[in-house]
C-alpha positions in Angstrom: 4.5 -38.7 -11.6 4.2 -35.4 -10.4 1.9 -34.6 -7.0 -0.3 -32.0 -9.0 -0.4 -31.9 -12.8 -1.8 -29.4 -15.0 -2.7 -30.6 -18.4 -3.6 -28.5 -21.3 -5.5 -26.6 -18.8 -8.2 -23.6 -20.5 -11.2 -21.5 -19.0 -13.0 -20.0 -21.4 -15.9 -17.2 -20.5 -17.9 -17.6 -23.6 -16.1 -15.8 -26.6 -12.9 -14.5 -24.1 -10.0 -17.1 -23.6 -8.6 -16.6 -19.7 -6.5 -19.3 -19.3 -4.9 -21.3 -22.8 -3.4 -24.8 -22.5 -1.4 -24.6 -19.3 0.9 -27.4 -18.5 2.5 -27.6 -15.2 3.9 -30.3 -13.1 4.5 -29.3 -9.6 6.4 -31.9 -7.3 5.7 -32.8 -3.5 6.8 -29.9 -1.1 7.6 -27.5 -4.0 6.7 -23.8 -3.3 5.7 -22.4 -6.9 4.6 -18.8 -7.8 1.9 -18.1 -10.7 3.8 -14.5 -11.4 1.8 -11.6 -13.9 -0.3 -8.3 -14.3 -3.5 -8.0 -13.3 -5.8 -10.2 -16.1 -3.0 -12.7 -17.0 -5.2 -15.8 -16.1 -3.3 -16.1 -12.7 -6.1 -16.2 -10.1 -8.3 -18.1 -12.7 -5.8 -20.8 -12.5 -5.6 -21.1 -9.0 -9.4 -21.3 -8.9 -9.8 -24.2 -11.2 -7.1 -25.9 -9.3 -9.2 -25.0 -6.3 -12.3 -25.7 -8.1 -13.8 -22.4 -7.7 -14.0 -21.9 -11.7 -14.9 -25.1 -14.0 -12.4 -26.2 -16.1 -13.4 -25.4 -20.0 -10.4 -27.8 -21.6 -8.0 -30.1 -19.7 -7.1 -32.3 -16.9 -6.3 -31.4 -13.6 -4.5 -34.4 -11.3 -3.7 -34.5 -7.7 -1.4 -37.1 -6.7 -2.8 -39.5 -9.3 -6.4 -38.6 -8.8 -8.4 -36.5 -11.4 -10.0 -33.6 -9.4 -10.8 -32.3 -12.5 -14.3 -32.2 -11.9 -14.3 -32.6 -8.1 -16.1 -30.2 -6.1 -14.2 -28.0 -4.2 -15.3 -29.6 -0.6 -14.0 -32.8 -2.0 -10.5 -31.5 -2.7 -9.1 -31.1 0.9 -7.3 -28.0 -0.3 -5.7 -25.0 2.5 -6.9 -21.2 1.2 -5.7 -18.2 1.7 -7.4 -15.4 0.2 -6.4 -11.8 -0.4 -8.6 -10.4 2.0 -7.8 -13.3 4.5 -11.7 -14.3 4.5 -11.8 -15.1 8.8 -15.3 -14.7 10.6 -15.2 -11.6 12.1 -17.8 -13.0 15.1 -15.6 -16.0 15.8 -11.9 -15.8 17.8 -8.2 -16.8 16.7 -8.9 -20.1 17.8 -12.3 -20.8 16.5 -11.2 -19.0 13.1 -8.4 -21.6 12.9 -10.5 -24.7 14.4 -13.2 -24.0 11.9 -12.2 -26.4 9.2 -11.7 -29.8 11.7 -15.1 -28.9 13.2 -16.4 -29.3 9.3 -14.3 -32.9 9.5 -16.1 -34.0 12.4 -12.3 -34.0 14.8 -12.7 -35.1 17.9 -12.2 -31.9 20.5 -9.7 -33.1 22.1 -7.3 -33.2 18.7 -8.6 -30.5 17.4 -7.7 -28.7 20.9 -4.2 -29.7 20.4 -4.2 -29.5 16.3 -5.2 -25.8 16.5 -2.5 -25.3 19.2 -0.1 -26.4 17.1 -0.8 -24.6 14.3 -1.3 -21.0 16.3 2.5 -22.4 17.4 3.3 -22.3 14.1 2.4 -19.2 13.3 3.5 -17.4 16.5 0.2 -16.3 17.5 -0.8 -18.6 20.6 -0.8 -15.5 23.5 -3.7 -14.1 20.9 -6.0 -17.2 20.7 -8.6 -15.8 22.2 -8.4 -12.4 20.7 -10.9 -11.6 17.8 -10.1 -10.8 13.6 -10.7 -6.9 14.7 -7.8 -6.7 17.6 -5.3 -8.1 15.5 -2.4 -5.8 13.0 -2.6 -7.0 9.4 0.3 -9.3 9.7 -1.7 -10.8 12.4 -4.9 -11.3 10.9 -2.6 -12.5 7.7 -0.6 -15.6 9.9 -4.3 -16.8 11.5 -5.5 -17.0 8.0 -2.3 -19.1 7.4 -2.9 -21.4 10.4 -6.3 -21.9 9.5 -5.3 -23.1 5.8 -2.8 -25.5 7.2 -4.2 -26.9 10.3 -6.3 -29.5 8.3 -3.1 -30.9 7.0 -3.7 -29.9 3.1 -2.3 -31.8 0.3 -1.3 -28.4 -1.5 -1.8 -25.2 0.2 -3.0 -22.2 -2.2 -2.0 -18.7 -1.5 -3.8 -15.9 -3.8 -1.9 -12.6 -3.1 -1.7 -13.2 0.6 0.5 -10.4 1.4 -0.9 -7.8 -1.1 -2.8 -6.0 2.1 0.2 -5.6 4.1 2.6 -2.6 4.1 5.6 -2.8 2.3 8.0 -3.9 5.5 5.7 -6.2 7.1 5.4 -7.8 3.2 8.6 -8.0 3.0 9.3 -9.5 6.4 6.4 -12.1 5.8 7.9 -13.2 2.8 10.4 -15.1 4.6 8.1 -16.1 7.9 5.9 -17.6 4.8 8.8 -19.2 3.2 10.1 -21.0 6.6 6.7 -22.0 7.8 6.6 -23.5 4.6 9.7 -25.8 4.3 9.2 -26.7 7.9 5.8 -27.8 7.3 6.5 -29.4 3.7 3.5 -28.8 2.4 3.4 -27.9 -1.7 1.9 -24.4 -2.0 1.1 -22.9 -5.2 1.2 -18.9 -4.4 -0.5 -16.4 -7.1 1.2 -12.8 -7.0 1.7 -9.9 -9.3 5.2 -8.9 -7.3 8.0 -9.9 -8.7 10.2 -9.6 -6.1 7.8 -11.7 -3.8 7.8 -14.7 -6.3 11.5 -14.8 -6.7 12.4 -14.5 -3.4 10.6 -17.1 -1.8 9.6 -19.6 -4.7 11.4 -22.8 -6.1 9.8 -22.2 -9.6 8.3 -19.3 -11.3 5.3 -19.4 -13.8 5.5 -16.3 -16.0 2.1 -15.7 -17.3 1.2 -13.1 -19.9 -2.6 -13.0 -21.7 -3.3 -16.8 -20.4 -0.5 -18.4 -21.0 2.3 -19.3 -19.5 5.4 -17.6 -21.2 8.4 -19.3 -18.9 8.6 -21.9 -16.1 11.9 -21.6 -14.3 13.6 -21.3 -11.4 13.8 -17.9 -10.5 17.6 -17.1 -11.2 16.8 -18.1 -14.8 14.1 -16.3 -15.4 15.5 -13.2 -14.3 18.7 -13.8 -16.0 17.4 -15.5 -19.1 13.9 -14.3 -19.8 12.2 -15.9 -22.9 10.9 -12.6 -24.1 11.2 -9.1 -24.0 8.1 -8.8 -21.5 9.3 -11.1 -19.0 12.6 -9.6 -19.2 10.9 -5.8 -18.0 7.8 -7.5 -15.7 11.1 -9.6 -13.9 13.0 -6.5 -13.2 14.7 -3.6 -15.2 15.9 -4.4 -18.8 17.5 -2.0 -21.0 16.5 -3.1 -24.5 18.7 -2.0 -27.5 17.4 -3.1 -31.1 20.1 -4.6 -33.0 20.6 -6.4 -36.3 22.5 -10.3 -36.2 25.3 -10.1 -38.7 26.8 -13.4 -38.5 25.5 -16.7 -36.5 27.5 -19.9 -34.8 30.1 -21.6 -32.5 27.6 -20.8 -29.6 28.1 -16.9 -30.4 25.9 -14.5 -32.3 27.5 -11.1 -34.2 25.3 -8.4 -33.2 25.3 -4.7 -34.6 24.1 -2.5 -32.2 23.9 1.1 -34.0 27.9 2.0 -34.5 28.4 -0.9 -31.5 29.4 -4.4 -32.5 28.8 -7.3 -29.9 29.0 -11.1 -29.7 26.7 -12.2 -27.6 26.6 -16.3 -26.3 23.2 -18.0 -26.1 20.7 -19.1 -28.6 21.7 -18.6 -32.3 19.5 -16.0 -34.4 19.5 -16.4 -38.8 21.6 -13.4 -39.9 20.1 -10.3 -40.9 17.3 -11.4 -37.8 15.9 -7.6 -36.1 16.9 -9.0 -31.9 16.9 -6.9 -29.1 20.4 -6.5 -26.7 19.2 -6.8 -22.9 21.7 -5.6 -20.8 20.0 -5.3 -16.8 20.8 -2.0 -15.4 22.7 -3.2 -12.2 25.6 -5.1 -14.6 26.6 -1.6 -16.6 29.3 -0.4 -15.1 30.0 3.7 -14.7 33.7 4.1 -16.2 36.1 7.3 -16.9 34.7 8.6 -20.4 36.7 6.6 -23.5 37.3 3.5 -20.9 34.1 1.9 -21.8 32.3 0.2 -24.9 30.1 3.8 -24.9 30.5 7.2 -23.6 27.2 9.1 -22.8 26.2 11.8 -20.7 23.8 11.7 -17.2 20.6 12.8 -18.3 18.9 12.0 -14.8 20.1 10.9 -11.5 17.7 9.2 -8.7 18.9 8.2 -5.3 17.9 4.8 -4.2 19.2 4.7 -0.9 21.6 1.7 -1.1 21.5 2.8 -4.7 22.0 5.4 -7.5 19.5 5.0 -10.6 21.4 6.6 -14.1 19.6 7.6 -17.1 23.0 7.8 -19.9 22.5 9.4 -23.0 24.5 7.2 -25.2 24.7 6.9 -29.4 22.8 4.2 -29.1 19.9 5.2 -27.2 19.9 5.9 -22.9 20.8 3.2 -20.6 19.7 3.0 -17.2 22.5 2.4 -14.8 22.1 1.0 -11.1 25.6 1.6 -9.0 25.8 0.6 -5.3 26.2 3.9 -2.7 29.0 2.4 -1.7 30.6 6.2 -1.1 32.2 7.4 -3.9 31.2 10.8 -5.2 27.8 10.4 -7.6 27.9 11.8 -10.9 25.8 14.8 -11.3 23.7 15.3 -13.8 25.4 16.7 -17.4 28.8 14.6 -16.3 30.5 12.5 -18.9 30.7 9.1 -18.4 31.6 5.7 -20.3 29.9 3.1 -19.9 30.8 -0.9 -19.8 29.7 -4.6 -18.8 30.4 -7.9 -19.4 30.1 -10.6 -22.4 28.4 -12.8 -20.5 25.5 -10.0 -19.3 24.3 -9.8 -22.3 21.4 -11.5 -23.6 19.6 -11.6 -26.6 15.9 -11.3 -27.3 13.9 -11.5 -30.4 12.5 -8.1 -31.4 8.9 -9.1 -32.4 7.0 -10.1 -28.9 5.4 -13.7 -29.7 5.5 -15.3 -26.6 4.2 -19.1 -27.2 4.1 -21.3 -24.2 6.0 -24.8 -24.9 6.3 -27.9 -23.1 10.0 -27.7 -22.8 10.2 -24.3 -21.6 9.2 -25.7 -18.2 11.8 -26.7 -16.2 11.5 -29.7 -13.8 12.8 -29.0 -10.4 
């Protein structure tokens, strides 16, 4: 059995659905990432596994035990809010300590627990400092050691790095991930970046308008998305509609405008409207002629590491990524072709119903 189970999970606020039938089954020391826009039903999930929010439908298990309808003191969960939530009166060390002083430790332990944890988190030369004398990161990694110093059974993270600028995020991202697998402790992480959740999660929960669309690992949800929003939310897509001419053997016919593709994957009926998603960074900038289309630059952006093509092509513009690896850019106007892989290609259905099924999670 898994260590936390979601069943048929749903929150309801009176006529308005937030949350419908989530299943999840996350295992012990798994690091999983409720990924989506703003309103998805991400930070209401988190809250009824909390128990913040009451559950409307569903069952909500922790190792074994129905927490369900457990008050939230009762479920011996580690928090960490957005806005990190320490007492502004109270130092490092008492902001971390807080939670064993609730449990009644003995001060000696909870001397040496709270030690531990500020060890953990880098931050012992600032024990006595207060919330106010710390940087952002700072204040961020206390919060962190005050979540984990009681020892959680899952560890909850709802947008901790949101607050932070986008090099410190970055950077915490992986002190989050490594404090994380040293402790083992399962942590269920709410975030609206992308990049965050795939960088640092085992398993990604795509959620879109209360459900959850795909749960994956985060190399196949970027490079098979279920739908045509996850495959734009998850990165860049560029979506070409297309018409299936001919289905089987593991390969669909697909006519593209004037281009004609096979494309390997799930099998769509024949005559089936599908969109062709090609991600911008496996298109390939070729001599004009060379490549299955020719187009011209429309717009250049540079990236840095990167240049960002918008191709006019007959059927419809592509974005391009190409490294800056030091060959001359195109300019803008330039004639290009443009080519990639078989096996890049993916194929979507063209009508966005994105249904939530048991099998599209995947088990670690």
């Amino acid at each position: 059995m898994s260590f936390l189970q979601l069943t048929d999970v749903t929150k309801f606020y009176g006529s308005t659905c937030a949350v419908q039938a989530m299943n999840l089954s996350v295992e012990k020391g798994e690091f999983v990432s409720l990924l989506g826009p703003s309103g998805c039903g991400k930070t209401t999930t988190l809250q009824m596994v909390a128990g913040f929010e009451a559950v409307t439908n569903g069952r909500i298990e922790l190792d074994g035990r129905d927490i369900t309808h457990a008050k939230a003191n009762t479920r011996g969960l580690g928090i960490v809010f957005q806005s990190y939530a320490l007492f502004p009166h109270m130092t490092v060390a008492d902001n971390v300590s807080f939670g064993l002083e609730m449990r009644k430790m003995p001060k000696a332990e909870r001397k040496e627990r709270v030690a531990q944890a500020l060890g953990l988190v880098h931050l012992e030369a600032h024990a006595t400092r207060y919330p106010r004398e710390l940087s952002g990161g700072q204040r961020q990694r206390v919060a962190l050691a005050r979540a984990l110093v009681i020892e959680p059974p899952v560890l909850m993270l709802d947008e901790p790095l949101s607050n932070l600028d986008a090099k410190l995020r970055e950077e915490m991202q992986f002190e989050l991930r490594q404090i994380q697998r040293k402790v083992g402790t399962t942590t269920v992480m709410v975030t609206h970046d992308q990049s965050e959740a795939m960088s640092i999660s085992d398993r990604v929960v795509v959620m879109e308008a209360g459900r959850a669309t795909q749960i994956d690992h985060p190399h196949r949800v970027y490079e098979h998305p279920r739908t045509r929003f996850i495959s734009t939310f998850v990165g860049k897509a560029n979506l070409l509609p297309g018409k299936v001419t001919a289905s089987g053997a593991a390969r669909t016919h697909v006519a593209v405008g004037s281009l004609a593709v096979q494309v390997e994957g799930p099998e769509f009926r024949p005559g089936a409207a599908v969109l062709l998603s090609v991600r911008p960074e496996k298109l390939q900038l070729v001599p004009a002629v060379q490549g299955r289309l020719d187009g011209e630059v429309g717009e250049r952006f540079f990236l840095g590491s990167q240049w960002l093509y918008r191709v006019a092509t007959p059927v419809g513009n592509l974005m391009v990524l190409v490294p800056n690896d030091g060959r001359n850019a195109l300019n803008e106007g330039d004639r290009t072709g443009v080519d990639w892989p078989d096996h890049c290609m993916r194929l979507l259905p063209a009508d966005e119903v994105a249904v939530a099924e048991p099998e599209a999670e995947v088990a670690p």
